[in-house]
PDB file of N, CA, C and O in Angstrom:
ATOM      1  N   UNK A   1     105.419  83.683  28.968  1.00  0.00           N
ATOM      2  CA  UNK A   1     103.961  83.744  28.984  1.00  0.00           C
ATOM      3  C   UNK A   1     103.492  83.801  30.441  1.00  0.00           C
ATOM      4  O   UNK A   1     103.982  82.905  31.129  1.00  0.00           O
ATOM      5  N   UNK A   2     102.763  84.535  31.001  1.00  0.00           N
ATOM      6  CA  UNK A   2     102.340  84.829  32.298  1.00  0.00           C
ATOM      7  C   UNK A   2     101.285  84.160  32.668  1.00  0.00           C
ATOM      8  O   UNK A   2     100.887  84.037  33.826  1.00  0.00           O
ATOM      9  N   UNK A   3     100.678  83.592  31.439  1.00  0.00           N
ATOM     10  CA  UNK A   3      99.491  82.430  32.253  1.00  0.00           C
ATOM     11  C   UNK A   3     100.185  81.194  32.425  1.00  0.00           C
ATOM     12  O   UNK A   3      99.930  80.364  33.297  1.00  0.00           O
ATOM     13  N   UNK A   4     101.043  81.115  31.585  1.00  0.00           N
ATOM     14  CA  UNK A   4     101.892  79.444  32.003  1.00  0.00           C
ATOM     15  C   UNK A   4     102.840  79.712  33.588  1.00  0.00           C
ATOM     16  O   UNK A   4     103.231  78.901  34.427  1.00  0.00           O
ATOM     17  N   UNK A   5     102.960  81.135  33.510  1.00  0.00           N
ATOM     18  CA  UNK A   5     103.765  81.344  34.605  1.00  0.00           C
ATOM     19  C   UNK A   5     102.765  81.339  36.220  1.00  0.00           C
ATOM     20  O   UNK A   5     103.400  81.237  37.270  1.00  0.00           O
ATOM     21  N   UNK A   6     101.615  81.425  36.253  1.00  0.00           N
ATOM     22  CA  UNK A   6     100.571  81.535  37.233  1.00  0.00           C
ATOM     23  C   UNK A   6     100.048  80.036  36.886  1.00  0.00           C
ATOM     24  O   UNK A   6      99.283  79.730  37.800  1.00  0.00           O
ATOM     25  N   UNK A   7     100.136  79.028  35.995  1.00  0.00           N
ATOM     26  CA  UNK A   7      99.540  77.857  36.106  1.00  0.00           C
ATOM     27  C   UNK A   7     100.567  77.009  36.542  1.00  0.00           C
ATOM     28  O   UNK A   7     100.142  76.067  37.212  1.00  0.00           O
ATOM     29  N   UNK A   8     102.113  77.043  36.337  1.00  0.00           N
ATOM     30  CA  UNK A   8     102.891  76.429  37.329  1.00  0.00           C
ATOM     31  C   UNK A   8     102.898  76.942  38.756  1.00  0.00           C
ATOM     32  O   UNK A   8     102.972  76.057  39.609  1.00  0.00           O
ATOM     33  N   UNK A   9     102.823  78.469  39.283  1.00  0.00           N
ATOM     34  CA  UNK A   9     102.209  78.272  40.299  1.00  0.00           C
ATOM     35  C   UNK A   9     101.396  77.803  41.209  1.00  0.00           C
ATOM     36  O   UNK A   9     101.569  77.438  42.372  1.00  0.00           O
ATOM     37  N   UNK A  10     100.319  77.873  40.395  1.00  0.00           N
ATOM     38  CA  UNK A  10      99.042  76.409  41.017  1.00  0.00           C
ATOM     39  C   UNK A  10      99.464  75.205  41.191  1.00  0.00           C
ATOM     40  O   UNK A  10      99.530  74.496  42.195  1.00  0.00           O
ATOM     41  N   UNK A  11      99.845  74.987  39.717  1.00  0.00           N
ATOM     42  CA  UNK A  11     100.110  73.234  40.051  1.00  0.00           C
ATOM     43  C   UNK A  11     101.575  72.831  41.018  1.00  0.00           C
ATOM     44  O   UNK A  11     101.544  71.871  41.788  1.00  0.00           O
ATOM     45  N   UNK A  12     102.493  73.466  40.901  1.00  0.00           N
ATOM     46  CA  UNK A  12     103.860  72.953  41.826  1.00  0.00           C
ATOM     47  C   UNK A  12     103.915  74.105  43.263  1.00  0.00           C
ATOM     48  O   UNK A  12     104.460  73.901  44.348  1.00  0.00           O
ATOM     49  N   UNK A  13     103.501  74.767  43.016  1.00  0.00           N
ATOM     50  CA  UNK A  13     103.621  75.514  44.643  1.00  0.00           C
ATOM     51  C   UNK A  13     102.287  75.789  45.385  1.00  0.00           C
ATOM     52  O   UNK A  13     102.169  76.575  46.324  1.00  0.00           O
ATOM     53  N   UNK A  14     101.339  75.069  44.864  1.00  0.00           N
ATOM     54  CA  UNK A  14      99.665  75.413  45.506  1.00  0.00           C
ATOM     55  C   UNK A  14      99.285  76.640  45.464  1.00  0.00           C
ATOM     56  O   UNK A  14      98.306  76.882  46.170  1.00  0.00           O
ATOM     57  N   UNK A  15      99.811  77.682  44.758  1.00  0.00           N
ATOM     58  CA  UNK A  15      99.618  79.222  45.087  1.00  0.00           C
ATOM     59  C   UNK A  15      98.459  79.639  44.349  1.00  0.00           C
ATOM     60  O   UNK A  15      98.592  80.078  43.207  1.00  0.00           O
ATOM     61  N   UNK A  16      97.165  79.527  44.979  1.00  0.00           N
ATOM     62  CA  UNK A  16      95.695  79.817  44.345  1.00  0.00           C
ATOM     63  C   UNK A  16      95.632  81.287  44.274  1.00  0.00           C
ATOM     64  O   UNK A  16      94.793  81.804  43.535  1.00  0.00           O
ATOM     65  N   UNK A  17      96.270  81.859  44.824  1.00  0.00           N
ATOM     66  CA  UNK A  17      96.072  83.627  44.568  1.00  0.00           C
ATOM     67  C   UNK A  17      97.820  84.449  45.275  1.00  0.00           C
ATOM     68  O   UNK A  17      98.489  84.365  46.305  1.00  0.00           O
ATOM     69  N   UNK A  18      97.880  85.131  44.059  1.00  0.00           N
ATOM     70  CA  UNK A  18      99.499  85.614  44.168  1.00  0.00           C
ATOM     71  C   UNK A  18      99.165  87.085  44.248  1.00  0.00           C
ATOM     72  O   UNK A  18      98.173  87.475  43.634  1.00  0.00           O
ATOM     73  N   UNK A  19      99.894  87.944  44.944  1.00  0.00           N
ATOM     74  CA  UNK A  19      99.757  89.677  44.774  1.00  0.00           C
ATOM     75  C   UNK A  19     100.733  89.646  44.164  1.00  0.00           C
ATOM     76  O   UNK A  19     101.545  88.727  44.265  1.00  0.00           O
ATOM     77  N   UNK A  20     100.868  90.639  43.401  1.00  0.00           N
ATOM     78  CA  UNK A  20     101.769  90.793  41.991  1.00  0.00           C
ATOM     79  C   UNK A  20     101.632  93.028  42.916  1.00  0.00           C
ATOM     80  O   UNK A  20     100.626  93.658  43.240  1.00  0.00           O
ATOM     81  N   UNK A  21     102.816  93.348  42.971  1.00  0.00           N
ATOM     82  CA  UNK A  21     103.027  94.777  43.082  1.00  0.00           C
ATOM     83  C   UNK A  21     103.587  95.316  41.466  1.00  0.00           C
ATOM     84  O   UNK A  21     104.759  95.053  41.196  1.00  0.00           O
ATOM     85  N   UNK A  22     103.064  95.779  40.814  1.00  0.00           N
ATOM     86  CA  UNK A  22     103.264  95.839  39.715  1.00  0.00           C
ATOM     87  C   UNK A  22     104.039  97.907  39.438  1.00  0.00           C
ATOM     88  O   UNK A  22     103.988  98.908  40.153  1.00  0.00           O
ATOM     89  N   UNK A  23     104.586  97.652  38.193  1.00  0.00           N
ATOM     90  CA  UNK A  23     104.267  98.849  37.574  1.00  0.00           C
ATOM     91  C   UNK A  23     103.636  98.983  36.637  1.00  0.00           C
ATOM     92  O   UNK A  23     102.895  98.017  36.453  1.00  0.00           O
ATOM     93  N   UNK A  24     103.509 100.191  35.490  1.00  0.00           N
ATOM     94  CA  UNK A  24     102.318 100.170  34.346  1.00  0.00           C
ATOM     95  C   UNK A  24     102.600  98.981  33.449  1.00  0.00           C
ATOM     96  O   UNK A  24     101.683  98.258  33.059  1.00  0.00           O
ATOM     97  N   UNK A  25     104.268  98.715  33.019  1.00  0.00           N
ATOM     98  CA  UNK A  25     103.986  97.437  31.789  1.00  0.00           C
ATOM     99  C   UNK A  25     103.666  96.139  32.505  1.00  0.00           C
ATOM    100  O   UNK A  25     102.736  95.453  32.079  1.00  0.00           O
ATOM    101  N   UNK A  26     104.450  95.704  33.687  1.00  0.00           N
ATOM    102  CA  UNK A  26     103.619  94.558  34.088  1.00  0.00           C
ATOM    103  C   UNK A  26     101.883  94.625  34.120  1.00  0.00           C
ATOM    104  O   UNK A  26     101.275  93.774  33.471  1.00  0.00           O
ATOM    105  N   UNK A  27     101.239  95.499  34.771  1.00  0.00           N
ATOM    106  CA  UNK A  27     100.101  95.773  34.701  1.00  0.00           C
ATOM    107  C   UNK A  27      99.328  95.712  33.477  1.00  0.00           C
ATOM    108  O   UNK A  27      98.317  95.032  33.298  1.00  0.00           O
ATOM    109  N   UNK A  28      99.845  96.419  32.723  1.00  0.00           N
ATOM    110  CA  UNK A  28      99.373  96.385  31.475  1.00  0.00           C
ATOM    111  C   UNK A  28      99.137  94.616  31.155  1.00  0.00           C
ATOM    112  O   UNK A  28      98.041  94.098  30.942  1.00  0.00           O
ATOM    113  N   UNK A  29     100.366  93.952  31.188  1.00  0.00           N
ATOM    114  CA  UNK A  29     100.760  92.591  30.291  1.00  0.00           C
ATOM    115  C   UNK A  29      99.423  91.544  31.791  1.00  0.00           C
ATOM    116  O   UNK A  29      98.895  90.455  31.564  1.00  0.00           O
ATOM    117  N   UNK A  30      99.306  92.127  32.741  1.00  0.00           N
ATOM    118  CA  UNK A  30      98.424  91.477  33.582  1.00  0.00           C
ATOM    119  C   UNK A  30      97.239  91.249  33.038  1.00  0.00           C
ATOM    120  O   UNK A  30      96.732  90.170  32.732  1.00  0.00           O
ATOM    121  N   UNK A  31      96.828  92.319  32.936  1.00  0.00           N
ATOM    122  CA  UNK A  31      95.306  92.908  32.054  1.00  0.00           C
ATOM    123  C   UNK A  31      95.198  92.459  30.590  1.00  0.00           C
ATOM    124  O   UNK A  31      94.097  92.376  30.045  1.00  0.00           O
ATOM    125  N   UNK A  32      96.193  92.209  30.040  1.00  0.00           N
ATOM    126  CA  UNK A  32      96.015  92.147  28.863  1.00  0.00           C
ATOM    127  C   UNK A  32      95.972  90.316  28.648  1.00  0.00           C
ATOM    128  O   UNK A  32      95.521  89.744  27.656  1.00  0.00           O
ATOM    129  N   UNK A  33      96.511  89.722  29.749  1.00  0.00           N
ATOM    130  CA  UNK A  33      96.512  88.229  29.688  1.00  0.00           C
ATOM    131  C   UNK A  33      95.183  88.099  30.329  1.00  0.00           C
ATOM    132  O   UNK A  33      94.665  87.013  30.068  1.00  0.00           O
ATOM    133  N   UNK A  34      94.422  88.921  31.139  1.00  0.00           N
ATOM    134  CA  UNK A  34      93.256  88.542  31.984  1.00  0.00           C
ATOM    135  C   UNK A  34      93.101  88.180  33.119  1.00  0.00           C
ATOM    136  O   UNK A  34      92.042  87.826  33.637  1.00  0.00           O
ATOM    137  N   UNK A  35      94.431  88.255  33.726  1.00  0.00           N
ATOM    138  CA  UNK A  35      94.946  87.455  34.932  1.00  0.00           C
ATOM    139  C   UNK A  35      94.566  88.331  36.084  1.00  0.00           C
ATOM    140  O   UNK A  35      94.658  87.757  37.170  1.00  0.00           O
ATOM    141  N   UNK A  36      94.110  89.737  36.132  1.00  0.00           N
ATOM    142  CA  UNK A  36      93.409  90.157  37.085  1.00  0.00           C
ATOM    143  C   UNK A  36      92.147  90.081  37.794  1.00  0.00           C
ATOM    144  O   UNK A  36      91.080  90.367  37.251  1.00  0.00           O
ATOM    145  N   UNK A  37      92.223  89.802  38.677  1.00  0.00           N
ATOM    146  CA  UNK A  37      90.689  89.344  39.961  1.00  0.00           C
ATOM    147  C   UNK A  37      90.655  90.592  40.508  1.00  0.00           C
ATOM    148  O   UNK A  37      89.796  91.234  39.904  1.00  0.00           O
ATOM    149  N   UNK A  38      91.071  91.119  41.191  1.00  0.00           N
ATOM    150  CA  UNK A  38      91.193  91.986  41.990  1.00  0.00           C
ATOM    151  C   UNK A  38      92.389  93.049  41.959  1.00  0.00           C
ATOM    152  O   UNK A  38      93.559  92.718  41.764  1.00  0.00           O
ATOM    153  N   UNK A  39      92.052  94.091  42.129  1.00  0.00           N
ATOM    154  CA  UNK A  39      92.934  95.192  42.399  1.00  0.00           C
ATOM    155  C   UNK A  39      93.322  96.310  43.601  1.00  0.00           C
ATOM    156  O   UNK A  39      92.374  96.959  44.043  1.00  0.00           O
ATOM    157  N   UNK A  40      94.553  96.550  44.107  1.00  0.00           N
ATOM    158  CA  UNK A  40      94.414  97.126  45.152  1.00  0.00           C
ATOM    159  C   UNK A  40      94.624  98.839  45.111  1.00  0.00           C
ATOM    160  O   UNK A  40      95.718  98.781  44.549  1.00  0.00           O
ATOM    161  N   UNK A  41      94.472  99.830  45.226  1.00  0.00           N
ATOM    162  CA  UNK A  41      94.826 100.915  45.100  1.00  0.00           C
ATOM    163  C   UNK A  41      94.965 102.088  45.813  1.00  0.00           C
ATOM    164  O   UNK A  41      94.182 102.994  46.098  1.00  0.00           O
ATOM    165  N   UNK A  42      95.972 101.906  46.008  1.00  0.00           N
ATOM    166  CA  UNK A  42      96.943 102.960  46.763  1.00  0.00           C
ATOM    167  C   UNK A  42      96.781 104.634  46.905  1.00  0.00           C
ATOM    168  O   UNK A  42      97.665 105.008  46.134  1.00  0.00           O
ATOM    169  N   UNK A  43      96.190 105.794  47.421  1.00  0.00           N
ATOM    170  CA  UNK A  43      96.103 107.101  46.670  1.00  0.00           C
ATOM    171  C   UNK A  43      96.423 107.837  47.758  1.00  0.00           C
ATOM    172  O   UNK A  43      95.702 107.919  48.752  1.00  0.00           O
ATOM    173  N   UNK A  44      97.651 108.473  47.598  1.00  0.00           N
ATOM    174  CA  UNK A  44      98.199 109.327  48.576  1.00  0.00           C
ATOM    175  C   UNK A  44      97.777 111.080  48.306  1.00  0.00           C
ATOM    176  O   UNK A  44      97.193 111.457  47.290  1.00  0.00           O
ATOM    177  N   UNK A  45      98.059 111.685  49.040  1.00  0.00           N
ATOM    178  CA  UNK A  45      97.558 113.136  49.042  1.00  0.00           C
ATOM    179  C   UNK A  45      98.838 113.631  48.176  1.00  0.00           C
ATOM    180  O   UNK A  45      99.013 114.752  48.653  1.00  0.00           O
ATOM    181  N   UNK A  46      99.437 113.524  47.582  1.00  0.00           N
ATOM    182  CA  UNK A  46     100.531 114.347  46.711  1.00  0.00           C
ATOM    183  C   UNK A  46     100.361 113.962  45.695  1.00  0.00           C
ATOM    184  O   UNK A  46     100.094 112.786  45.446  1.00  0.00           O
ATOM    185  N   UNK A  47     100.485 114.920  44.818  1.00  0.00           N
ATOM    186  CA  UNK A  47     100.841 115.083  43.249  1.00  0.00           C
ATOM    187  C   UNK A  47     102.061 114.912  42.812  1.00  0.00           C
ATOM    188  O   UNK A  47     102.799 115.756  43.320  1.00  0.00           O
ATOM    189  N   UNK A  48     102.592 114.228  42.127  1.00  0.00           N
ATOM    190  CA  UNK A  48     103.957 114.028  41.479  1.00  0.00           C
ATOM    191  C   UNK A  48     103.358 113.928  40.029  1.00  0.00           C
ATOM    192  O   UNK A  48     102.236 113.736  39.560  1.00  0.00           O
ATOM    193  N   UNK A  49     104.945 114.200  39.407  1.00  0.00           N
ATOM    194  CA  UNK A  49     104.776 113.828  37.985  1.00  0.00           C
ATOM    195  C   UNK A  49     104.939 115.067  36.976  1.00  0.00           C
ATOM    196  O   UNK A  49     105.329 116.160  37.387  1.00  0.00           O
ATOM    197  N   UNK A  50     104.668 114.868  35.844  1.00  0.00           N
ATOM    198  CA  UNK A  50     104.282 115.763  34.319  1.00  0.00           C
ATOM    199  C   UNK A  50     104.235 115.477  33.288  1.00  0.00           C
ATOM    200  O   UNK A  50     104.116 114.253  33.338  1.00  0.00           O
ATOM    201  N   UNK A  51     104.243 115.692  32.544  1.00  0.00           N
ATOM    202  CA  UNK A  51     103.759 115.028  31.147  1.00  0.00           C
ATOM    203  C   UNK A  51     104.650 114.029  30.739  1.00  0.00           C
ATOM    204  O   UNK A  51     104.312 113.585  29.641  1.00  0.00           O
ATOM    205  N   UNK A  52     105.376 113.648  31.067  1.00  0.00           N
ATOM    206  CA  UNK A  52     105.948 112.514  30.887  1.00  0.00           C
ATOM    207  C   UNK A  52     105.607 111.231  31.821  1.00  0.00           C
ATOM    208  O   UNK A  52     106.001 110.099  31.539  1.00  0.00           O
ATOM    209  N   UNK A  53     104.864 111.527  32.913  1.00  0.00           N
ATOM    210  CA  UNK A  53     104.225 110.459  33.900  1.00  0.00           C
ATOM    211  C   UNK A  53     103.455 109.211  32.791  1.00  0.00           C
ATOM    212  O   UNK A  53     102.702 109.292  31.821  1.00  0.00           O
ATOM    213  N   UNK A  54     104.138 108.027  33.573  1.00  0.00           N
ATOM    214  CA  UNK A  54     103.384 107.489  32.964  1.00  0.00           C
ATOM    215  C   UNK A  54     101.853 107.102  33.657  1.00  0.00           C
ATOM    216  O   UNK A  54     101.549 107.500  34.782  1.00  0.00           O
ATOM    217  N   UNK A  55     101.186 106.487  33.034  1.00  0.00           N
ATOM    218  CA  UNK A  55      99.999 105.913  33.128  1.00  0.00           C
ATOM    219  C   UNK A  55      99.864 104.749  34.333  1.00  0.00           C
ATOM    220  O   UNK A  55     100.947 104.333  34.746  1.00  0.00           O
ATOM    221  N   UNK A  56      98.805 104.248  34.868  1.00  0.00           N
ATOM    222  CA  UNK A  56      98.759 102.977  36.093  1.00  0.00           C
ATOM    223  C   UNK A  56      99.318 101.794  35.071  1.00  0.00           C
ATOM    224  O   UNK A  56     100.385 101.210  35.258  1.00  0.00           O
ATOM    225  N   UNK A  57      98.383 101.525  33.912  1.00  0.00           N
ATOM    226  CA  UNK A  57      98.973 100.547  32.960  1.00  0.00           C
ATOM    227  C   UNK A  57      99.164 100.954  31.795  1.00  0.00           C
ATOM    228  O   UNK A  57      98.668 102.055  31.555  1.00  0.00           O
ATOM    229  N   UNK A  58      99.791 100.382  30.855  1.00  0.00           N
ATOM    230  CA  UNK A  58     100.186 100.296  29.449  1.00  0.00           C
ATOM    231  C   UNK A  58      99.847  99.251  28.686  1.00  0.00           C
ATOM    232  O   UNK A  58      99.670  98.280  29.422  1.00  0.00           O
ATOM    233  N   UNK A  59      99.660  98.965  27.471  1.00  0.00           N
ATOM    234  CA  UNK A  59      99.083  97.748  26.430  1.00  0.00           C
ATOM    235  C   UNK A  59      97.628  98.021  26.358  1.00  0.00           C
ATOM    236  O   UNK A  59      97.461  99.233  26.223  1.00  0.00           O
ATOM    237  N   UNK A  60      96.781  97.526  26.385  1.00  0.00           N
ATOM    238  CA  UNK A  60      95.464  97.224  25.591  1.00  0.00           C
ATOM    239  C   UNK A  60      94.606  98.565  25.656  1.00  0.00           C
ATOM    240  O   UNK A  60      94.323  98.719  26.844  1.00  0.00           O
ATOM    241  N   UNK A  61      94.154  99.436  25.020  1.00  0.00           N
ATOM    242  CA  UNK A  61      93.555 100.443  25.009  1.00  0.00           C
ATOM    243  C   UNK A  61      91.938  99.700  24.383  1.00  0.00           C
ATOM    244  O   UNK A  61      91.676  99.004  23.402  1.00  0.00           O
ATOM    245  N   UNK A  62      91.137 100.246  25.470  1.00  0.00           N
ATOM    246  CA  UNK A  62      89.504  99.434  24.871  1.00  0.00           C
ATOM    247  C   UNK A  62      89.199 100.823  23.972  1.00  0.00           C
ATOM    248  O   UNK A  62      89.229 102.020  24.258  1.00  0.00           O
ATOM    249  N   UNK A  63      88.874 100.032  22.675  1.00  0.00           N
ATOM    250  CA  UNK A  63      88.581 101.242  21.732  1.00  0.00           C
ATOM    251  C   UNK A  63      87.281 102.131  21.668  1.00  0.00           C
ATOM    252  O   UNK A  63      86.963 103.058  20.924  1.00  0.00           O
ATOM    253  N   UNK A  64      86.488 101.355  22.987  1.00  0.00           N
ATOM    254  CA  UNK A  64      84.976 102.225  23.071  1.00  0.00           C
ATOM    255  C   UNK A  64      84.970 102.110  25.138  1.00  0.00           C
ATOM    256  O   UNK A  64      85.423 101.112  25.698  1.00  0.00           O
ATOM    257  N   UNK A  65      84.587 102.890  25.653  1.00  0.00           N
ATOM    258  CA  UNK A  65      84.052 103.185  26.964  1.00  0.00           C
ATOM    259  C   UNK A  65      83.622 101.603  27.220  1.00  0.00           C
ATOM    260  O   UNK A  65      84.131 101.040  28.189  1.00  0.00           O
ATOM    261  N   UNK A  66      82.619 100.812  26.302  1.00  0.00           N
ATOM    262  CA  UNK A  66      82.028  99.832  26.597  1.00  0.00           C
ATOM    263  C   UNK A  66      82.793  98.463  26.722  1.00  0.00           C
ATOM    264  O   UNK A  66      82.655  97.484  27.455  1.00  0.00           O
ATOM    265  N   UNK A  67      83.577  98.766  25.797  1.00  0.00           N
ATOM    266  CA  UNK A  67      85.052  97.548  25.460  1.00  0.00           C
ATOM    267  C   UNK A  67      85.582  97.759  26.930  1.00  0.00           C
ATOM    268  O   UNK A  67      85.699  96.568  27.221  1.00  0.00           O
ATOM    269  N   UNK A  68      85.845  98.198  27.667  1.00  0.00           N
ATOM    270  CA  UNK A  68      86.452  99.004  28.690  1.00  0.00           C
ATOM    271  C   UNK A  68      86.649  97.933  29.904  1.00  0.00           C
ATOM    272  O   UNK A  68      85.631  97.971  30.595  1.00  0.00           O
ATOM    273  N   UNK A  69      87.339  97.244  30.277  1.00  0.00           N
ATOM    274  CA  UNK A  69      87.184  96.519  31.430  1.00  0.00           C
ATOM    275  C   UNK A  69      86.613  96.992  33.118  1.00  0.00           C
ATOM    276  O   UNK A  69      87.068  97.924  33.782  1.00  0.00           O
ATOM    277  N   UNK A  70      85.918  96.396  33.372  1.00  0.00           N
ATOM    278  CA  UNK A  70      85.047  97.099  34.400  1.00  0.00           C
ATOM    279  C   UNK A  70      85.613  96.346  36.123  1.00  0.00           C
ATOM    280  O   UNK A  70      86.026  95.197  36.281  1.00  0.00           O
ATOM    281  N   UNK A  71      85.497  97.120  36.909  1.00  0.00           N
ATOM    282  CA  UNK A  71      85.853  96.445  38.241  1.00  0.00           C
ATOM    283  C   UNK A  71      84.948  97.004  39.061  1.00  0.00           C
ATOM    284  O   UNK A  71      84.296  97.779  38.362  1.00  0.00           O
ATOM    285  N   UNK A  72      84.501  97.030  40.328  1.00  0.00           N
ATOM    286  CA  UNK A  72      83.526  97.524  40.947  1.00  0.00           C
ATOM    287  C   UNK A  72      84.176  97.495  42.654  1.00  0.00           C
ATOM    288  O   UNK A  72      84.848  96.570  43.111  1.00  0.00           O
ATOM    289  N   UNK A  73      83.739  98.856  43.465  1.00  0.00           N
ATOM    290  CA  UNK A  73      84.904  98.762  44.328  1.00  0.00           C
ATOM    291  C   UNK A  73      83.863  98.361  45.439  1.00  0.00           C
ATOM    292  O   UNK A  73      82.703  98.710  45.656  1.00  0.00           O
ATOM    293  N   UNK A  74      84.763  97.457  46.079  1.00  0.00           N
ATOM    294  CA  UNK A  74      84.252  96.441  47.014  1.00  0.00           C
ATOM    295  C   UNK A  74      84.743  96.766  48.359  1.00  0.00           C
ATOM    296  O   UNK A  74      84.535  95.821  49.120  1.00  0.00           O
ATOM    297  N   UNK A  75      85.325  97.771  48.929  1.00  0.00           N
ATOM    298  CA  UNK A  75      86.047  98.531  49.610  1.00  0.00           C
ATOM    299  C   UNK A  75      87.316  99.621  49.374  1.00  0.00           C
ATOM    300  O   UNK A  75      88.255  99.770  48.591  1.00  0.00           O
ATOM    301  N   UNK A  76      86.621 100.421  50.800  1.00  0.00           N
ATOM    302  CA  UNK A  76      87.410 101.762  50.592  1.00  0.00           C
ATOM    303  C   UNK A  76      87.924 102.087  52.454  1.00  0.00           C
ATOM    304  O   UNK A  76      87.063 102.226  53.323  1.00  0.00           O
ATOM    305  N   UNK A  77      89.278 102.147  52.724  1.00  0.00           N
ATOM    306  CA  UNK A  77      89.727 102.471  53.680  1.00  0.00           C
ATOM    307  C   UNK A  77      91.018 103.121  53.861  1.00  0.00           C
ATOM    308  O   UNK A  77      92.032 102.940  53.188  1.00  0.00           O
ATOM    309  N   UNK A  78      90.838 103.978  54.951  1.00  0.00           N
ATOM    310  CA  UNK A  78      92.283 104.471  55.391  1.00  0.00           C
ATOM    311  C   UNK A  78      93.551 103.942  55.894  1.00  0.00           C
ATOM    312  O   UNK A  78      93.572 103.252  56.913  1.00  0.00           O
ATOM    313  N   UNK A  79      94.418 104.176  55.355  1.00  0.00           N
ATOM    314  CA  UNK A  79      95.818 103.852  55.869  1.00  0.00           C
ATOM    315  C   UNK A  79      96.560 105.211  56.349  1.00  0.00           C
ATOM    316  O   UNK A  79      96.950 105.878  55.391  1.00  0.00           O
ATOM    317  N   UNK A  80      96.758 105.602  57.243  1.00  0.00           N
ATOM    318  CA  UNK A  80      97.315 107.126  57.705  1.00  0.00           C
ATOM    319  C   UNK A  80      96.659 107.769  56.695  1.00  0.00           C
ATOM    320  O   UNK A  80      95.463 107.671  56.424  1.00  0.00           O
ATOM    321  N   UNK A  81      97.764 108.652  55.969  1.00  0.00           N
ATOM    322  CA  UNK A  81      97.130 109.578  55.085  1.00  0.00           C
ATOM    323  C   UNK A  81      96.340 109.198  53.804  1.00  0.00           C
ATOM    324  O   UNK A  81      95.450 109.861  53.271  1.00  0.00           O
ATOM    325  N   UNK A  82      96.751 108.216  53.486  1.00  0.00           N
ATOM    326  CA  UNK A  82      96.118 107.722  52.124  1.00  0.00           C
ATOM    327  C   UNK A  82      95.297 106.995  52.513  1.00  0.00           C
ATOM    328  O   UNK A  82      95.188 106.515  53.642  1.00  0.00           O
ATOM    329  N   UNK A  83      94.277 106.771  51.096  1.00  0.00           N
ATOM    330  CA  UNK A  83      93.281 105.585  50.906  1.00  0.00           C
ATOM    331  C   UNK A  83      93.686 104.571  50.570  1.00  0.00           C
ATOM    332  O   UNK A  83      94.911 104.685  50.612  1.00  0.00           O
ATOM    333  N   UNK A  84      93.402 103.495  50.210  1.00  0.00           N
ATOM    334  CA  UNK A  84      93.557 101.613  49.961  1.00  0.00           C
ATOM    335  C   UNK A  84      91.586 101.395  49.301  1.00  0.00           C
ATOM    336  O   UNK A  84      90.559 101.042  49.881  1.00  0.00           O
ATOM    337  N   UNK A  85      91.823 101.733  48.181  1.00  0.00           N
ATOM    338  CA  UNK A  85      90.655 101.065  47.370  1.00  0.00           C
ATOM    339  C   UNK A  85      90.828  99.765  47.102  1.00  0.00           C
ATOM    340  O   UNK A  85      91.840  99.529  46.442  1.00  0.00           O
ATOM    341  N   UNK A  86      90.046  98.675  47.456  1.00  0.00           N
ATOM    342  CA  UNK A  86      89.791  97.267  46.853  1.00  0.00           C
ATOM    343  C   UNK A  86      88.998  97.407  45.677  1.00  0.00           C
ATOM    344  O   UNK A  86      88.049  98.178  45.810  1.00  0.00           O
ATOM    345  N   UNK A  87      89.150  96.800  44.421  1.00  0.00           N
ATOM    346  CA  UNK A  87      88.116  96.581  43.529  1.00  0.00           C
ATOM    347  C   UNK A  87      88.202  94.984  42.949  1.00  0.00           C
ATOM    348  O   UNK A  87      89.207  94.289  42.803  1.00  0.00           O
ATOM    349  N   UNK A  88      86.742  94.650  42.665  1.00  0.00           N
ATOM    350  CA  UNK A  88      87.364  93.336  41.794  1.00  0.00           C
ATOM    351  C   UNK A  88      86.481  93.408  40.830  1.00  0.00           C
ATOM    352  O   UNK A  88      85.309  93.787  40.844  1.00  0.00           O
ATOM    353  N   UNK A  89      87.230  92.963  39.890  1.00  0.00           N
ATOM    354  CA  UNK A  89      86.721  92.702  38.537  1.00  0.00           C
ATOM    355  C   UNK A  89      85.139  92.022  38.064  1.00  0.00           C
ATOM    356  O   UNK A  89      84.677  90.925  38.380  1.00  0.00           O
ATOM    357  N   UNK A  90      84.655  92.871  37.385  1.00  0.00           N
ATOM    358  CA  UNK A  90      83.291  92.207  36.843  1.00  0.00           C
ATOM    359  C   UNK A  90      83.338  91.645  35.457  1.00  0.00           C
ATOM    360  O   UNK A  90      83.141  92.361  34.475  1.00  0.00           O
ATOM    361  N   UNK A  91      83.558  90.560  35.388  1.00  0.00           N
ATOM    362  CA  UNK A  91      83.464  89.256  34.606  1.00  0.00           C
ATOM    363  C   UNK A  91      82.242  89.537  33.435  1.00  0.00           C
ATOM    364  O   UNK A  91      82.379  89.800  32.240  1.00  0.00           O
ATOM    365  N   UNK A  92      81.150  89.397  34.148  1.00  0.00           N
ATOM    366  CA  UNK A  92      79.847  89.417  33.132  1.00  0.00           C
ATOM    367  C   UNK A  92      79.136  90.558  33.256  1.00  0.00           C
ATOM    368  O   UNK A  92      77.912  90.461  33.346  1.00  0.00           O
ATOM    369  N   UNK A  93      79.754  91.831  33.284  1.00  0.00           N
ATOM    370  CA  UNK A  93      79.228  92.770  32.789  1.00  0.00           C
ATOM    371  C   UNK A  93      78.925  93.161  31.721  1.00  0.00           C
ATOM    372  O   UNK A  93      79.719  92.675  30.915  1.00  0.00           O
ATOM    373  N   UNK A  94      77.894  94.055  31.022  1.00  0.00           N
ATOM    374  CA  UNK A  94      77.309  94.101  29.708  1.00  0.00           C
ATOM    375  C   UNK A  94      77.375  95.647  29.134  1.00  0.00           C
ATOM    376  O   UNK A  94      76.926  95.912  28.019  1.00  0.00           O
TER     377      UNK A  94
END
C-alpha cells in the first residue's frame, strides 16, 4: 500500500515531501492513491515512440472531462533544450 508506505516515511524518517521519478504504472498507482501534490514535467524536442508507446500514467481513467483531475501550472522553465513544467494539484476545484 503506498499510503502506508509515505506514512512510515513521515513518521520514522521525517520525510514531509519525497520526489518519486516515476514511470506510467507507478504514476498511475500515485494518482490513483492521491498521493500527488505536485508534478514535474520534463518535454524534450524529440519524438519517440508508436503505437505501442505507452501513456505518462496508467489506472484510473476519469469517465467525464470533469471527473478529470486538475493541476494548474505554477511554472515553466528552460533546461538547455527542453522545458521543466511545475504543476500542482488543485484540490478544490469544481
Amino acid at each position: 500500500d503506498l499510503r502506508q508506505v509515505f506514512e512510515h516515511l513521515y513518521r520514522f524518517r521525517d520525510a514531509s515531501n519525497v520526489l518519486v521519478e516515476a514511470g506510467p504504472t507507478l504514476t498511475g498507482s500515485l494518482l490513483d492513491a492521491d498521493l500527488v501534490d505536485e508534478a514535474l514535467v520534463y518535454v524534450a524536442p524529440l519524438l519517440l515512440g508508436d503505437e505501442q508507446a505507452l501513456a505518462p500514467a496508467v489506472g484510473h481513467a476519469a469517465p467525464r472531462i470533469a471527473d478529470a483531475r486538475r493541476f494548474q501550472l505554477v511554472r515553466a522553465s528552460r533546461l538547455g533544450p527542453d522545458a521543466v513544467l511545475r504543476y500542482r494539484r488543485e484540490r478544490n476545484a469544481t
